[in-house]
PDBQT receptor file of N, H, CA, C and O in Angstrom, charges set to zero:
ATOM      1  N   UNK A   1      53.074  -0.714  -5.946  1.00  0.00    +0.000 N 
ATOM      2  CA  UNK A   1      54.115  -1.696  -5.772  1.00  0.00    +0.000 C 
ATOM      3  C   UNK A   1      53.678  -2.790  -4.803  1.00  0.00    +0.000 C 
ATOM      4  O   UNK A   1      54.193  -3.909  -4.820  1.00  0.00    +0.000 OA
ATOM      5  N   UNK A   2      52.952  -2.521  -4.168  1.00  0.00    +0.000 N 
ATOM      6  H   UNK A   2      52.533  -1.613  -4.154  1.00  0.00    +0.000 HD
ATOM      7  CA  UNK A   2      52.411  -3.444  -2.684  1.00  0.00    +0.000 C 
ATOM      8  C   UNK A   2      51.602  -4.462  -3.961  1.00  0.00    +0.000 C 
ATOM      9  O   UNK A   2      52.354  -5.436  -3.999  1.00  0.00    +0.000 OA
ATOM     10  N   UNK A   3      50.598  -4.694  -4.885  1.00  0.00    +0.000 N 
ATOM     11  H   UNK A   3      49.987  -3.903  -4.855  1.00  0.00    +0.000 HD
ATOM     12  CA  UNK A   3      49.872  -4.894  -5.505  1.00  0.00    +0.000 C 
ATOM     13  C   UNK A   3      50.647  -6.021  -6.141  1.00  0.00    +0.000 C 
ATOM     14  O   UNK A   3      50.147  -7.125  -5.923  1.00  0.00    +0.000 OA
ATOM     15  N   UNK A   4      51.487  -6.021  -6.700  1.00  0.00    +0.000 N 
ATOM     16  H   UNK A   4      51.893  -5.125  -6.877  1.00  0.00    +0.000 HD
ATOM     17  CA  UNK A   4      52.616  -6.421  -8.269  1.00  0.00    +0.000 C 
ATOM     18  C   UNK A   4      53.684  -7.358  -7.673  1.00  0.00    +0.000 C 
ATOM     19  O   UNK A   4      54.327  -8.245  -8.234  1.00  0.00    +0.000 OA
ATOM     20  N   UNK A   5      53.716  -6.874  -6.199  1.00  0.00    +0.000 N 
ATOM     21  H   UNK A   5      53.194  -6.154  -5.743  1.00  0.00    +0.000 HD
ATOM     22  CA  UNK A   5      54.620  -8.210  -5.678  1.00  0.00    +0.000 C 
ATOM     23  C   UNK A   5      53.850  -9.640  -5.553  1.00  0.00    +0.000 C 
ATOM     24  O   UNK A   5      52.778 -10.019  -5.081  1.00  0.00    +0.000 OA
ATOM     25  N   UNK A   6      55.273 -10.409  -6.413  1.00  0.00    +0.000 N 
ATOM     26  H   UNK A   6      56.144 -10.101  -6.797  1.00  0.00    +0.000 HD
ATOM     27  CA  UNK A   6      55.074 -11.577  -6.134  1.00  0.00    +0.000 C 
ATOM     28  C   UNK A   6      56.119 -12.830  -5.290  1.00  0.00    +0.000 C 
ATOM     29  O   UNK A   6      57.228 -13.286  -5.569  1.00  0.00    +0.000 OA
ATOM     30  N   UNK A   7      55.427 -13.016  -4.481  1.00  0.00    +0.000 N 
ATOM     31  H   UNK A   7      54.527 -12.645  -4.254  1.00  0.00    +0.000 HD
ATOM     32  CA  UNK A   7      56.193 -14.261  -3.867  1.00  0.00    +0.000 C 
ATOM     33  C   UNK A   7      56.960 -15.585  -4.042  1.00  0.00    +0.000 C 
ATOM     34  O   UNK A   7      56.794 -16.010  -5.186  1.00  0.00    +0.000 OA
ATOM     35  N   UNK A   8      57.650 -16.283  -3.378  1.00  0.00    +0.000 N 
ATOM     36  H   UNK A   8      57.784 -15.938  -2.449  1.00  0.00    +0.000 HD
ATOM     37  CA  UNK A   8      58.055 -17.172  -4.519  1.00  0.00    +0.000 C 
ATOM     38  C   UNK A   8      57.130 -18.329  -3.688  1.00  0.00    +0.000 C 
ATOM     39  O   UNK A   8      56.292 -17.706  -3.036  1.00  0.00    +0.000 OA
ATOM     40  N   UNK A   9      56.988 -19.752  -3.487  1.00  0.00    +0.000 N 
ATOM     41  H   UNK A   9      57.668 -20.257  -4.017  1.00  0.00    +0.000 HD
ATOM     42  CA  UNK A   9      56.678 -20.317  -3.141  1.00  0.00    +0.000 C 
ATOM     43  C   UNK A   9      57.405 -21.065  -2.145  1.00  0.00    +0.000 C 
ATOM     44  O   UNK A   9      58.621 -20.877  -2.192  1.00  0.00    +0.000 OA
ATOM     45  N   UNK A  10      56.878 -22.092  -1.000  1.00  0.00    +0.000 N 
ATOM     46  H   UNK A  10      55.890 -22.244  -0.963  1.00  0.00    +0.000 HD
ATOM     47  CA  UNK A  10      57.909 -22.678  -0.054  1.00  0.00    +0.000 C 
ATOM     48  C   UNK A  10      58.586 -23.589  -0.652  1.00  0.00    +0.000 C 
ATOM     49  O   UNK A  10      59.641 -24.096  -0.270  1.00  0.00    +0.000 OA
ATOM     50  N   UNK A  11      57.886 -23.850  -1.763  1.00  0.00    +0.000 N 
ATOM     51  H   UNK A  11      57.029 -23.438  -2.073  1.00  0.00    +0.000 HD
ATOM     52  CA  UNK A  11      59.333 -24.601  -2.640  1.00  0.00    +0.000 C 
ATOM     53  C   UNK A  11      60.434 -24.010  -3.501  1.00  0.00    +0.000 C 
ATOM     54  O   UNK A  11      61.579 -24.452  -3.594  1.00  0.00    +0.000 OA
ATOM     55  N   UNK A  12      59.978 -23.049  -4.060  1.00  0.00    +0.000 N 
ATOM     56  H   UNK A  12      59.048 -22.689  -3.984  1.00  0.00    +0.000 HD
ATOM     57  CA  UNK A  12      60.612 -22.157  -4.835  1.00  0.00    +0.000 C 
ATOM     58  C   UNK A  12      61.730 -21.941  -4.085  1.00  0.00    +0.000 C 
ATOM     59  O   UNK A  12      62.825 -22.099  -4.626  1.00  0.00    +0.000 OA
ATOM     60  N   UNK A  13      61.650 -21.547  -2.723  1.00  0.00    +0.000 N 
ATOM     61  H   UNK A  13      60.760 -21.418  -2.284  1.00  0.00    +0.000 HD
ATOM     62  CA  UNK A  13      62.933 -20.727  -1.934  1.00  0.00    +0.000 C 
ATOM     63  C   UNK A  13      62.935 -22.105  -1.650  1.00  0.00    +0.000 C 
ATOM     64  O   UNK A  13      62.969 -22.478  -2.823  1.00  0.00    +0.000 OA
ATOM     65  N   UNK A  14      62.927 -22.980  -1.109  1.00  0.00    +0.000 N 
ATOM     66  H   UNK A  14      62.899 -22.677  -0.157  1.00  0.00    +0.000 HD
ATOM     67  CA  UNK A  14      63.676 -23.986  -0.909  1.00  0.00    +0.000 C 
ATOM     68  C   UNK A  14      64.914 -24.451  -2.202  1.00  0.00    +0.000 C 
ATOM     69  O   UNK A  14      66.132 -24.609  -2.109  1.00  0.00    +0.000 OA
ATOM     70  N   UNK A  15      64.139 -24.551  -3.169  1.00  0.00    +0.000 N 
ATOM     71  H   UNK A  15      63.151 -24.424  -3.244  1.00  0.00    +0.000 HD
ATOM     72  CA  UNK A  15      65.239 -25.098  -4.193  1.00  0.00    +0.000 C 
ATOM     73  C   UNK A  15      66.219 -24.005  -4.295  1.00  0.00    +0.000 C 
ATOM     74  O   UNK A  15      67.420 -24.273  -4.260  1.00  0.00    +0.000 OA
ATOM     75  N   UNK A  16      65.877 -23.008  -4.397  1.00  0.00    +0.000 N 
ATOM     76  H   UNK A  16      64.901 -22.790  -4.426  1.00  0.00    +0.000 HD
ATOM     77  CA  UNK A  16      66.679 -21.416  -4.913  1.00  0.00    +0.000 C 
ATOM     78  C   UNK A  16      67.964 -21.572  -3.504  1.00  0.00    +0.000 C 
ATOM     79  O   UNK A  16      69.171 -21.387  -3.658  1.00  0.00    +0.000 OA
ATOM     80  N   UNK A  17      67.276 -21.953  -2.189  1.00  0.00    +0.000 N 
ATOM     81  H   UNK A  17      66.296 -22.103  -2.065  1.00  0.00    +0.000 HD
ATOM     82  CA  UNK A  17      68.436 -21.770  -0.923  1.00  0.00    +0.000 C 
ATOM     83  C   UNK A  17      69.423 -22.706  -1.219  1.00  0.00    +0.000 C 
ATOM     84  O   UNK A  17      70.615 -22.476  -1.020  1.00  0.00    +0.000 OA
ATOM     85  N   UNK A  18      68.758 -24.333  -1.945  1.00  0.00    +0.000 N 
ATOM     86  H   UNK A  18      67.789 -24.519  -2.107  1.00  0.00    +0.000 HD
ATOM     87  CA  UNK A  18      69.526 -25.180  -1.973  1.00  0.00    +0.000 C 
ATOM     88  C   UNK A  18      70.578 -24.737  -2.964  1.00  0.00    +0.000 C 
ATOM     89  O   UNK A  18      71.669 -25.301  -2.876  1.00  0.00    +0.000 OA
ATOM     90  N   UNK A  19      70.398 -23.706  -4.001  1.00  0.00    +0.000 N 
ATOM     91  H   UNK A  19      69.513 -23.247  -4.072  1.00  0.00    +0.000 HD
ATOM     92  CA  UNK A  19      71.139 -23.805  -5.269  1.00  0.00    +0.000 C 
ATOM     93  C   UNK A  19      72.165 -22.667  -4.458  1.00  0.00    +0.000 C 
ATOM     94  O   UNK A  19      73.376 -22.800  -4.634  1.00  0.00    +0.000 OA
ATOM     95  N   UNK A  20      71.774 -21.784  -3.756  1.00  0.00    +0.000 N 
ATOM     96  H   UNK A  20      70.790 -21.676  -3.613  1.00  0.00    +0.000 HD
ATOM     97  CA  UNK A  20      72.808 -20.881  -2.987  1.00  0.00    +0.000 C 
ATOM     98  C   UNK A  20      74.029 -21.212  -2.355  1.00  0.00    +0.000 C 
ATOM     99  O   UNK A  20      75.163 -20.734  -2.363  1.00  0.00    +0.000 OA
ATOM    100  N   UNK A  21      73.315 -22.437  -1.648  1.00  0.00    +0.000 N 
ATOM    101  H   UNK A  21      72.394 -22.826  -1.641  1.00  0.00    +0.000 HD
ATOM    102  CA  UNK A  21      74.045 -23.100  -0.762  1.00  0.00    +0.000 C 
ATOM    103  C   UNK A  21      75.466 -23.874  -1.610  1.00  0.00    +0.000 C 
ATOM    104  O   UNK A  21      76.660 -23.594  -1.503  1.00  0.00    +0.000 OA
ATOM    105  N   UNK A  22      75.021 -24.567  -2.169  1.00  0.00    +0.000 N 
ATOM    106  H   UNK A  22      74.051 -24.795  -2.257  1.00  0.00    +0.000 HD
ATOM    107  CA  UNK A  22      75.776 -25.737  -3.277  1.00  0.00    +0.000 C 
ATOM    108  C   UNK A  22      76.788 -24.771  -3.907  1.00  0.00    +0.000 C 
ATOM    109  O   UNK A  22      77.977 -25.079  -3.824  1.00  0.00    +0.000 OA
ATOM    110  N   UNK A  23      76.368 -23.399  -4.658  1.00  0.00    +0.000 N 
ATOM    111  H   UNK A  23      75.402 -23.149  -4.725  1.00  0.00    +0.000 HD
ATOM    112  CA  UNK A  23      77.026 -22.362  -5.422  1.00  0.00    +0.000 C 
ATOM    113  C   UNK A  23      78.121 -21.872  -4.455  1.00  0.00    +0.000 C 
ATOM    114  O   UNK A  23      79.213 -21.498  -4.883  1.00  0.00    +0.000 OA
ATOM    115  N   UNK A  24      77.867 -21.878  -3.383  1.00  0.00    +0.000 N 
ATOM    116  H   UNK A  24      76.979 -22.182  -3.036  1.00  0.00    +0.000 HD
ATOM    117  CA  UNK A  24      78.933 -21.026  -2.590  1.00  0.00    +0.000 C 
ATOM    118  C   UNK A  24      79.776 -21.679  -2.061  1.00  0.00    +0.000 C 
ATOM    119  O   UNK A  24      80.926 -21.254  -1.955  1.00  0.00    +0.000 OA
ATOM    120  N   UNK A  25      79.295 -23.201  -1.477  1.00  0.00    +0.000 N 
ATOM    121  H   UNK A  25      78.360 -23.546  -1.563  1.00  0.00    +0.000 HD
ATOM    122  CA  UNK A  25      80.463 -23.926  -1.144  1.00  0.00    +0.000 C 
ATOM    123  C   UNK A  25      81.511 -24.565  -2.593  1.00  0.00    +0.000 C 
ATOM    124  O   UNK A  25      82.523 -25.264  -2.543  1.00  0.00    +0.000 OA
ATOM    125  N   UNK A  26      80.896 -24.085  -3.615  1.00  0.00    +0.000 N 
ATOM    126  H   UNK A  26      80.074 -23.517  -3.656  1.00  0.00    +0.000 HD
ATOM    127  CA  UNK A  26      81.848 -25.195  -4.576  1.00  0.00    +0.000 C 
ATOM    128  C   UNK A  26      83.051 -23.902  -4.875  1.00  0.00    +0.000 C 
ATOM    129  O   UNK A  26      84.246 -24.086  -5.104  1.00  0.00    +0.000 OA
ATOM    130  N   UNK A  27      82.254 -22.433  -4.786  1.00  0.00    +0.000 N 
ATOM    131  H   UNK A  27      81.283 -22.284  -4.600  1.00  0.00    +0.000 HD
ATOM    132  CA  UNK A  27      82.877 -21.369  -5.045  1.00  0.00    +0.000 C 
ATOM    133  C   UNK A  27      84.073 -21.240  -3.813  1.00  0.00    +0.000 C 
ATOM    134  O   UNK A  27      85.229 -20.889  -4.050  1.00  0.00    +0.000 OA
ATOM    135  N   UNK A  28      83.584 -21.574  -2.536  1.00  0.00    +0.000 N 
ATOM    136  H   UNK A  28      82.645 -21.859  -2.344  1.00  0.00    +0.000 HD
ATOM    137  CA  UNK A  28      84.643 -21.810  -1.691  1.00  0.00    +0.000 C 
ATOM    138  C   UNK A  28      85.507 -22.494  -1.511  1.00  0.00    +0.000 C 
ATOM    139  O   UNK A  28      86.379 -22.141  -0.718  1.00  0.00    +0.000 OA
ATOM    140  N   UNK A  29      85.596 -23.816  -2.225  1.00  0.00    +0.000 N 
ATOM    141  H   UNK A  29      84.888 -24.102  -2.869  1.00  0.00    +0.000 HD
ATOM    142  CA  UNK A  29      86.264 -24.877  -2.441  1.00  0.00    +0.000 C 
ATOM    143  C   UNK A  29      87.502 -24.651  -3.755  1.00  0.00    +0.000 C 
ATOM    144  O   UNK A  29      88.698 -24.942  -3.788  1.00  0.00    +0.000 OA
ATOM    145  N   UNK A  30      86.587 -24.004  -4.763  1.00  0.00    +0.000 N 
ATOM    146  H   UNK A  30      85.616 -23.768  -4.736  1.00  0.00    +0.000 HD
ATOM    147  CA  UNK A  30      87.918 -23.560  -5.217  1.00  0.00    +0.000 C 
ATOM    148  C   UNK A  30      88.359 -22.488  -5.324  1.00  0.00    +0.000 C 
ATOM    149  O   UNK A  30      89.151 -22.318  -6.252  1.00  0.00    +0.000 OA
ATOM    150  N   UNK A  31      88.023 -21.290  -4.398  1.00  0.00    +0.000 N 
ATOM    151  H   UNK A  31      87.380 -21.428  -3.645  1.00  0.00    +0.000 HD
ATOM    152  CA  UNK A  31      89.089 -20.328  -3.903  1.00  0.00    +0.000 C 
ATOM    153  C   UNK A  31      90.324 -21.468  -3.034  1.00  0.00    +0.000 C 
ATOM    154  O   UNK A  31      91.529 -21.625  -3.225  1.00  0.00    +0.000 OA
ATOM    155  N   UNK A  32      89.506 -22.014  -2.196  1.00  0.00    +0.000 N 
ATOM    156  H   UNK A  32      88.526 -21.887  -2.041  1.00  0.00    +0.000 HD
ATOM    157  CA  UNK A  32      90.692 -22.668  -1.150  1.00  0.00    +0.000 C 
ATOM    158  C   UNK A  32      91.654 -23.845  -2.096  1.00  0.00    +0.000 C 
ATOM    159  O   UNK A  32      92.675 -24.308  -1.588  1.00  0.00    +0.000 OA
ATOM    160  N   UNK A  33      91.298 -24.184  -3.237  1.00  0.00    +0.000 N 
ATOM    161  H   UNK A  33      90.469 -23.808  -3.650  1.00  0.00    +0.000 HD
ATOM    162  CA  UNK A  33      92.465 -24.777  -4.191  1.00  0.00    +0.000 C 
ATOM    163  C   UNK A  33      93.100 -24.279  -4.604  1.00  0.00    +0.000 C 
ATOM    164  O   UNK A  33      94.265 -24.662  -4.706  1.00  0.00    +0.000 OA
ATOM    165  N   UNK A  34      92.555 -22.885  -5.174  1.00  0.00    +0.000 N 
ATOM    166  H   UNK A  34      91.608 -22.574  -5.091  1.00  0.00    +0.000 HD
ATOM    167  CA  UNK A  34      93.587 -21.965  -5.901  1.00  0.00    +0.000 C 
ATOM    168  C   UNK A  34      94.845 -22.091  -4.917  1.00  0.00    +0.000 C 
ATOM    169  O   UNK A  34      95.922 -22.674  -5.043  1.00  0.00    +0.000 OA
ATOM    170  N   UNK A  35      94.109 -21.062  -3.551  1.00  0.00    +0.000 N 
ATOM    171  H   UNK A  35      93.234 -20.588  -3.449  1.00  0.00    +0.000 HD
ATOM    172  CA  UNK A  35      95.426 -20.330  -2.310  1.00  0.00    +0.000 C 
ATOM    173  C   UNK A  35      96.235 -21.775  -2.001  1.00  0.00    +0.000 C 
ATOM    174  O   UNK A  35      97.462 -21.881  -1.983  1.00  0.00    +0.000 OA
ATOM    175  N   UNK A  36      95.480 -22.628  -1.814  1.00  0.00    +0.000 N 
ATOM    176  H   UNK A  36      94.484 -22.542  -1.829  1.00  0.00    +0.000 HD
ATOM    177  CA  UNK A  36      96.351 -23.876  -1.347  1.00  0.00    +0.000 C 
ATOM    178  C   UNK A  36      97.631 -23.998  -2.732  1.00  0.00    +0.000 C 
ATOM    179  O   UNK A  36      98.830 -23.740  -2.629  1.00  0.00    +0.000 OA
ATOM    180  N   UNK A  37      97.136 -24.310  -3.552  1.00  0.00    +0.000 N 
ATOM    181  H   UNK A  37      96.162 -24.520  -3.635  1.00  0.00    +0.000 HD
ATOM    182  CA  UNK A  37      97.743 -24.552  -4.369  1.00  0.00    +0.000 C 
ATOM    183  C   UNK A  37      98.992 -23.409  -5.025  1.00  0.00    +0.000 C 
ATOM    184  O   UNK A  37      99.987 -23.976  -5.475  1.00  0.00    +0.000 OA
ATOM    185  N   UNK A  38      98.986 -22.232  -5.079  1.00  0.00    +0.000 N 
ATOM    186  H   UNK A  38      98.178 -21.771  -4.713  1.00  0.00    +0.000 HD
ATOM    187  CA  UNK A  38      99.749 -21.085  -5.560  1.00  0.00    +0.000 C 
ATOM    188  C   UNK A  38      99.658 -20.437  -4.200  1.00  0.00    +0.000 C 
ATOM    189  O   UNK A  38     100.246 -19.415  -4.556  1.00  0.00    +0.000 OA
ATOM    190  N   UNK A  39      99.420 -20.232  -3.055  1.00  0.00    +0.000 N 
ATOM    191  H   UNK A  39      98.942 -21.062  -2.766  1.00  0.00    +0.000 HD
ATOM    192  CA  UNK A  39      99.610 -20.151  -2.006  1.00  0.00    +0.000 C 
ATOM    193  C   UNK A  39     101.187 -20.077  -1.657  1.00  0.00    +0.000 C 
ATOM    194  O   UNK A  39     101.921 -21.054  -1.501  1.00  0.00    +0.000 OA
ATOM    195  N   UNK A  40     101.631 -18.434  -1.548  1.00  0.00    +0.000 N 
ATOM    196  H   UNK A  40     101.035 -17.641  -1.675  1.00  0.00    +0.000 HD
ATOM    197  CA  UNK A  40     102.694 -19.111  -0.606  1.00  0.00    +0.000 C 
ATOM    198  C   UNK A  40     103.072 -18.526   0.781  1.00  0.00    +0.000 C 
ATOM    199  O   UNK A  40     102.776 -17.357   1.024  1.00  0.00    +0.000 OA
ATOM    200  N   UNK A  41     103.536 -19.080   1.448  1.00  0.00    +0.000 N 
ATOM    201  H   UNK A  41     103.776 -20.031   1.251  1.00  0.00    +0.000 HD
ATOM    202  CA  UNK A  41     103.341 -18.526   3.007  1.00  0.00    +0.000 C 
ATOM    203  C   UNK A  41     104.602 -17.825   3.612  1.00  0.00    +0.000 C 
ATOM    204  O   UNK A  41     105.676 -18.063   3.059  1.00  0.00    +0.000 OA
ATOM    205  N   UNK A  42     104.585 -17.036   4.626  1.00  0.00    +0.000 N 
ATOM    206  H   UNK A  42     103.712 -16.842   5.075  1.00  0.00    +0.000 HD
ATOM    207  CA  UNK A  42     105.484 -16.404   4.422  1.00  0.00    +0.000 C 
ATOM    208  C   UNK A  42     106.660 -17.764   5.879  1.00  0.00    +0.000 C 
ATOM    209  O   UNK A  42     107.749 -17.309   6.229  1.00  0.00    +0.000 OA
ATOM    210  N   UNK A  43     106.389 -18.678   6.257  1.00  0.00    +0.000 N 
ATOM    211  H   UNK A  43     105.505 -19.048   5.973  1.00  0.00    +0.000 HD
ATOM    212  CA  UNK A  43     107.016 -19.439   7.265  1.00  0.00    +0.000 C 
ATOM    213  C   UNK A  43     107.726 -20.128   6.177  1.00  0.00    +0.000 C 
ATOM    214  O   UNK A  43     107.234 -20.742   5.230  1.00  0.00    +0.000 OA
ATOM    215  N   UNK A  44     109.343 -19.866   6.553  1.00  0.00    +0.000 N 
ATOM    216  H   UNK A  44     109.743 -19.367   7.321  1.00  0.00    +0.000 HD
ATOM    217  CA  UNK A  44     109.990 -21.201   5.943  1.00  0.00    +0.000 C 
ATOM    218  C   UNK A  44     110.353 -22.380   5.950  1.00  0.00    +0.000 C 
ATOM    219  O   UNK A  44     111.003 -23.026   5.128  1.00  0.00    +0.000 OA
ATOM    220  N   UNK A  45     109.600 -22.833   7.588  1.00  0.00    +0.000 N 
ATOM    221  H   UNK A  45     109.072 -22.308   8.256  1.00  0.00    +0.000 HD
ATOM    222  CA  UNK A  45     109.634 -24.027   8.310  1.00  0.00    +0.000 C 
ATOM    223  C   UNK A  45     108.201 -24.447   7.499  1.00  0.00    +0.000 C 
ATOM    224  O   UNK A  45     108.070 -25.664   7.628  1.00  0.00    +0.000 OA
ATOM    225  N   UNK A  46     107.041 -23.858   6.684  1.00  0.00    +0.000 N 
ATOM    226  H   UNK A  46     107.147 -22.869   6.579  1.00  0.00    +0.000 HD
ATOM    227  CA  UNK A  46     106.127 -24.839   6.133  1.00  0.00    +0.000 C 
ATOM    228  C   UNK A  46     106.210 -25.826   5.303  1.00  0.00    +0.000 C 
ATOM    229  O   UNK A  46     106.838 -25.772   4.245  1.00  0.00    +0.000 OA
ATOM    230  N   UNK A  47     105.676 -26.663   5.656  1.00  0.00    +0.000 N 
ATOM    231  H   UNK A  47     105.167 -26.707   6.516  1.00  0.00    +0.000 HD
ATOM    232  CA  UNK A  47     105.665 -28.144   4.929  1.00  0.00    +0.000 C 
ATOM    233  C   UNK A  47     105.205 -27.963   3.533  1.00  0.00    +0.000 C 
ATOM    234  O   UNK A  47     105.758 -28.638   2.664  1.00  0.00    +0.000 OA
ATOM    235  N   UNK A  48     104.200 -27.080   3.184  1.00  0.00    +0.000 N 
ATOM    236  H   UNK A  48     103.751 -26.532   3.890  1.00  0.00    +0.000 HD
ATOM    237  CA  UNK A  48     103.300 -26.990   1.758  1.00  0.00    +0.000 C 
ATOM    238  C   UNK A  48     103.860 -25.301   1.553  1.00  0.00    +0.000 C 
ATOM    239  O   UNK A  48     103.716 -24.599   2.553  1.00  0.00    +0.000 OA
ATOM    240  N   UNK A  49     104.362 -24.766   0.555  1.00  0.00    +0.000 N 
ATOM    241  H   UNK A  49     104.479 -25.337  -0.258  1.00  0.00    +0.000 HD
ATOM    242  CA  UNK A  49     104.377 -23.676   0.272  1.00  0.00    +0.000 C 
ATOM    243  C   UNK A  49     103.594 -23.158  -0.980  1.00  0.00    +0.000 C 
ATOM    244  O   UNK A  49     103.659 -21.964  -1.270  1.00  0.00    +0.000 OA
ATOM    245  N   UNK A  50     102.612 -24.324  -1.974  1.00  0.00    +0.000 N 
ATOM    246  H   UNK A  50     102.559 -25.294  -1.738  1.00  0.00    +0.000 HD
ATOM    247  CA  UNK A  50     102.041 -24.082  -2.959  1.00  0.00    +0.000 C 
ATOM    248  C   UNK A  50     102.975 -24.085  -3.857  1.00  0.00    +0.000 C 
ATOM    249  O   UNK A  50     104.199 -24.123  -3.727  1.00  0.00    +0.000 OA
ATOM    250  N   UNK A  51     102.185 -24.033  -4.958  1.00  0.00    +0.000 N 
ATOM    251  H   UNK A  51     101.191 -24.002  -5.064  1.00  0.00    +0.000 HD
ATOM    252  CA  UNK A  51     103.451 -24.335  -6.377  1.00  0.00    +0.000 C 
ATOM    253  C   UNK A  51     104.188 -23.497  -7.020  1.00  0.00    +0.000 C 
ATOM    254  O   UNK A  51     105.055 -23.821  -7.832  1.00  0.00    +0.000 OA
ATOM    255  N   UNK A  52     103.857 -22.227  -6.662  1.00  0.00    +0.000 N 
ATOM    256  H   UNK A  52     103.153 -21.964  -6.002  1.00  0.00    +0.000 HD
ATOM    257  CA  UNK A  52     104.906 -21.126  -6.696  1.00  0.00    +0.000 C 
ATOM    258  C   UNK A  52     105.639 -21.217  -5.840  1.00  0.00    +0.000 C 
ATOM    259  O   UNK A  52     106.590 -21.855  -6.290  1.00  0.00    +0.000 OA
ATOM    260  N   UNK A  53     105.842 -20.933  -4.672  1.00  0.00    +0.000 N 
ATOM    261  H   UNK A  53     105.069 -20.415  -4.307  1.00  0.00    +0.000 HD
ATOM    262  CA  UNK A  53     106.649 -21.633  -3.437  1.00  0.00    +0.000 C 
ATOM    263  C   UNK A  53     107.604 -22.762  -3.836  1.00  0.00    +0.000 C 
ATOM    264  O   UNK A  53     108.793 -22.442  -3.873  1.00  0.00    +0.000 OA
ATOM    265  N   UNK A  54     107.313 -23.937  -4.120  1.00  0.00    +0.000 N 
ATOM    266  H   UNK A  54     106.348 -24.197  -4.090  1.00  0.00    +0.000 HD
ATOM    267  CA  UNK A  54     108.147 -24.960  -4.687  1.00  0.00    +0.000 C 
ATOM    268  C   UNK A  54     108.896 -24.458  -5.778  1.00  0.00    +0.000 C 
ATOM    269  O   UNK A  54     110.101 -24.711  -5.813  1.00  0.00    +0.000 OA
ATOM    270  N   UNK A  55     108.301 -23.694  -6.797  1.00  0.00    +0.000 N 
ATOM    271  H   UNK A  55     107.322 -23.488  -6.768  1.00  0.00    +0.000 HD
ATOM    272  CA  UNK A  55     109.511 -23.241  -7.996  1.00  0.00    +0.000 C 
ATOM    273  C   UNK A  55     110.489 -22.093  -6.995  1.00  0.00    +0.000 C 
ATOM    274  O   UNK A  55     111.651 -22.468  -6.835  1.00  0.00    +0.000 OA
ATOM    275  N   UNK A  56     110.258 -21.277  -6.588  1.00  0.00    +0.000 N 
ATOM    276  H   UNK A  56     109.314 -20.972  -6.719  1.00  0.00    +0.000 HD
ATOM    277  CA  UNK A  56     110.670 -20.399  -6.391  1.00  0.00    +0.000 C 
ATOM    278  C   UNK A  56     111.992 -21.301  -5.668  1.00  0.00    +0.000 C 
ATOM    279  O   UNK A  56     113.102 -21.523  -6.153  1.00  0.00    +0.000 OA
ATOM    280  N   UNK A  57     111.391 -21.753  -4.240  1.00  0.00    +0.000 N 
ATOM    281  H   UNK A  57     110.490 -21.572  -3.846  1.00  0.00    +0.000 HD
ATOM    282  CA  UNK A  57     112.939 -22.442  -4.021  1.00  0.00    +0.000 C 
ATOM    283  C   UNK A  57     113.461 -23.711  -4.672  1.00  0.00    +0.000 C 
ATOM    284  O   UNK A  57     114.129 -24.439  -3.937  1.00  0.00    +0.000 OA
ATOM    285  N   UNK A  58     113.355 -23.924  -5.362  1.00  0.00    +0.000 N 
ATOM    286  H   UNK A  58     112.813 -23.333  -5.959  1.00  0.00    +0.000 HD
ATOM    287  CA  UNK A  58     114.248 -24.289  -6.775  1.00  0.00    +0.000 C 
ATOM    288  C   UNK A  58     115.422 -23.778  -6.899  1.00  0.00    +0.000 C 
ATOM    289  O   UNK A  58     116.533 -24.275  -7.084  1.00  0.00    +0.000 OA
ATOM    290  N   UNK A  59     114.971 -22.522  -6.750  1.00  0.00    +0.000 N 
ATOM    291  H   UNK A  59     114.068 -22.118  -6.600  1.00  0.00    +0.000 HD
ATOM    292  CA  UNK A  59     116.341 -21.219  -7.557  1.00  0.00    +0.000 C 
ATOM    293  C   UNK A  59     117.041 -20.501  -6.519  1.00  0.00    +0.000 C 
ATOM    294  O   UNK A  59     117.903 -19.674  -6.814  1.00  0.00    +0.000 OA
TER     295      UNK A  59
C-alpha cells in the first residue's frame, strides 16, 4: 500500500480546496434560506417569523 499511493499535486488540492470551499458555503447559504425563510421562532415580539409563521398567524 505504501507503493500504490498516489498524491495529488499542489494544484490539484488547490483547485479540489477551492471546490470544497465554494460547495459548502453555497450549501450553507441555502440551509440559512430555507430556516430564514420557513423558520419559525418561538418570540412573538419577532419581526420575521418565516413563511409558515406569517400563514399561521393569519388564522
Amino acid at each position: 500500500m505504501v507503493h500504490n499511493v498516489t498524491w495529488p499535486t499542489w494544484k490539484e488540492l488547490q483547485a479540489n480546496t477551492i471546490i470544497v470551499v465554494i460547495s459548502s458555503v453555497m450549501i450553507a447559504l441555502i440551509i440559512f434560506a430555507m430556516d430564514f425563510a420557513f423558520g419559525i421562532t418561538g418570540d412573538a415580539k419577532s419581526f420575521w417569523k418565516g413563511a409558515l409563521g406569517f400563514i399561521y398567524g393569519m388564522f
